[in-house]
N, C-alpha and C positions, 0 to 999 in steps of 0.2 A: 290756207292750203295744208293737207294731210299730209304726215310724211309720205305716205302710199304712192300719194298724189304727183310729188317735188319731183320724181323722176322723169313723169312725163313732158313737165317745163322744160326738159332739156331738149323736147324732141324740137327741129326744127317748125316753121308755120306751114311749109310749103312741103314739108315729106309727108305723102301715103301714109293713112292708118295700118300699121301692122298690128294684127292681134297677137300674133306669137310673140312678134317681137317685147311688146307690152306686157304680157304675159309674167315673161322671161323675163322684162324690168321688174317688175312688182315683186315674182318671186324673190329675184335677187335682191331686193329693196328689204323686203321683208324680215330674209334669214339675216342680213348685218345687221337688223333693228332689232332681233331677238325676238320677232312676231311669231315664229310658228319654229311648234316642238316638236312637230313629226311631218319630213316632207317625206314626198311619195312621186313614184314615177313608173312607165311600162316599160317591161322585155318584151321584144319578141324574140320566143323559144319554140326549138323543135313542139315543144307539148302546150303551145297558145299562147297568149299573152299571158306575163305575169304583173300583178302590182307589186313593186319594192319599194317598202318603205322605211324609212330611217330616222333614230333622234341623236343627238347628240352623245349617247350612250354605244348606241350600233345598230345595228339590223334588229330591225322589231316584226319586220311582217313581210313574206312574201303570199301572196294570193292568185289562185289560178284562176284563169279569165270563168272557168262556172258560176266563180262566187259574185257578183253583184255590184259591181264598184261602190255604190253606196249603202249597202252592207258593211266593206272591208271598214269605210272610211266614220262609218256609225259607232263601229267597233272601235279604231282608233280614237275617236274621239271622246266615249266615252270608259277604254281601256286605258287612255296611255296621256291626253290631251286635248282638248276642244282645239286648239292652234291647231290644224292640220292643213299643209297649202301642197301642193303639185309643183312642187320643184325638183327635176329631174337630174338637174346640175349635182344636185347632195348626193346622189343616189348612184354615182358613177361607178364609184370603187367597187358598192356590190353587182351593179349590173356589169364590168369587164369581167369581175372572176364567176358569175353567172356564164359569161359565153364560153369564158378558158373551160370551164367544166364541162359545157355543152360541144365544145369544139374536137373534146379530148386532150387536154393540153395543159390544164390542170386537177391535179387528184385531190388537193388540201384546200377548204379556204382558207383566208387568214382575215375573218371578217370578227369583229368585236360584234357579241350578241346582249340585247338590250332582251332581259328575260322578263319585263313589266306585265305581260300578258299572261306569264301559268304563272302559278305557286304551288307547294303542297308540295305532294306524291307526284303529282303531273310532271311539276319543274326538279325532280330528283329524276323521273323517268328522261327525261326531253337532253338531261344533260347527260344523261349514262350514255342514250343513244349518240348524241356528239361526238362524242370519244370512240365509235364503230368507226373502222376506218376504211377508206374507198374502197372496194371490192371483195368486201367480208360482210357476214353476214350476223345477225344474232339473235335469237328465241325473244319473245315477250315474257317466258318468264325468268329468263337471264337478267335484263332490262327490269322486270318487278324488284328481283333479290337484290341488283345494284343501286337499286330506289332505297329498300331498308325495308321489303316485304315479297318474301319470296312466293307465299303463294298468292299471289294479286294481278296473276297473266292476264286476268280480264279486265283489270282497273289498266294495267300497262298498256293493254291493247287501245283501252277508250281515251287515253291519256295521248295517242300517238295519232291516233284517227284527228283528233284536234289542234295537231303540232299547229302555232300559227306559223312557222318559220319552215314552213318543206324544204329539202333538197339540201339545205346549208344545214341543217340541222335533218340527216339522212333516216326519217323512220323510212323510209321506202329500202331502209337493211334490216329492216324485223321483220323477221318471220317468224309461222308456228313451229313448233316443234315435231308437230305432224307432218312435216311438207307441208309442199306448195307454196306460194308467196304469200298469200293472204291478205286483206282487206290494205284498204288504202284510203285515207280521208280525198285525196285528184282522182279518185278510180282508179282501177286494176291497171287499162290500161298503159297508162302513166306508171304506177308500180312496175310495172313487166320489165316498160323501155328505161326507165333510170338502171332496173338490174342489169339488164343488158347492156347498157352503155358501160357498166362499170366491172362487167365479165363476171357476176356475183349470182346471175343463176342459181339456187339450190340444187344440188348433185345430188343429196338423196332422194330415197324412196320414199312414201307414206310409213311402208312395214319394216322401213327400218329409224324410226326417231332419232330425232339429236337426243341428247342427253345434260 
């Protein structure tokens, strides 16, 4: 018998196959045997479903229901760990401050970020944007020069399009410096409502730039 296996012996002979319930053993079987190094679970969020997924480090990946579930999980596996299981139980703490933000009710996370997925100039960009705080806003090429190259708005920009951690880590607060909000790796869409939810709008003009 597998260890995998040992928890099902407990089920009684005469109860119903529960899948979920199985599931739910296995995974929790799993994480106390130290089987798997990134569990992963869904949101349901104003803007679709999300996948959250988490290692032992912190939040490694949030994904908008466009991207492919096994895409995300192709990615983690060969980004961060082959061990990757669907255990939703790990994943609680960031899916509650997920809805505190969605609900309006919380402005800060306080999520430990496991950053195994950028490096470079990326993971200088990704953590500058971090530190934007709820309902402010900041140029890409503010976000380049706090990276340690100021004129790289366009490297900033493709660095941000890729965040793997949306929303906890807010590029949907960079903007051009020409106006408008501009591009968004979830679509504009999404871009628009996260500003809006957080009152961060841009008030300027086109003909009048940030600086």
């Amino acid at each position: 018998m597998t260890e995998l296996e040992h928890p099902l012996s407990r089920l009684p002979a005469s109860a119903p196959f529960d899948a979920n319930a199985a599931a739910s053993m296995l995974a929790q079987r799993a994480t106390e045997g130290g089987l798997a190094d990134v569990a992963y679970g869904w949101l349901d969020s104003p803007l679709g479903k999300l996948i959250v997924a988490v290692t032992p480090r912190g939040l490694v990946r949030i994904a908008y229901e466009r991207e492919a579930e096994e895409e995300v999980l192709r990615e983690l596996a060969e980004g961060v760990s082959p061990r990757v299981l669907r255990a939703p139980q790990r994943t609680d703490v960031a899916r509650r401050e997920l809805e505190g933000y969605f609900a309006g009710t919380l402005r800060a996370f306080d999520l430990p970020i496991d950053w195994t997925l950028v490096d470079g100039f990326a993971l200088g960009v990704l953590r500058a944007t971090a530190r934007v705080p709820f309902g402010h806003v900041a140029t890409y090429g503010e976000m380049a020069a706090s990276a340690g190259s100021p004129r790289a708005a366009r490297a900033a920009g493709n660095a941000l399009h890729i965040n793997p951690i949306p929303i906890v880590v807010p590029c949907h607060r960079i903007v051009p410096a020409s106006g408008g909000i501009g591009g968004y790796g979830g679509g504009e869409d999404r871009k628009k409502f996260l500003l809006e939810l957080e009152g961060a709008i841009p008030a300027w003009e086109p003909s009048r730039p940030r600086q």
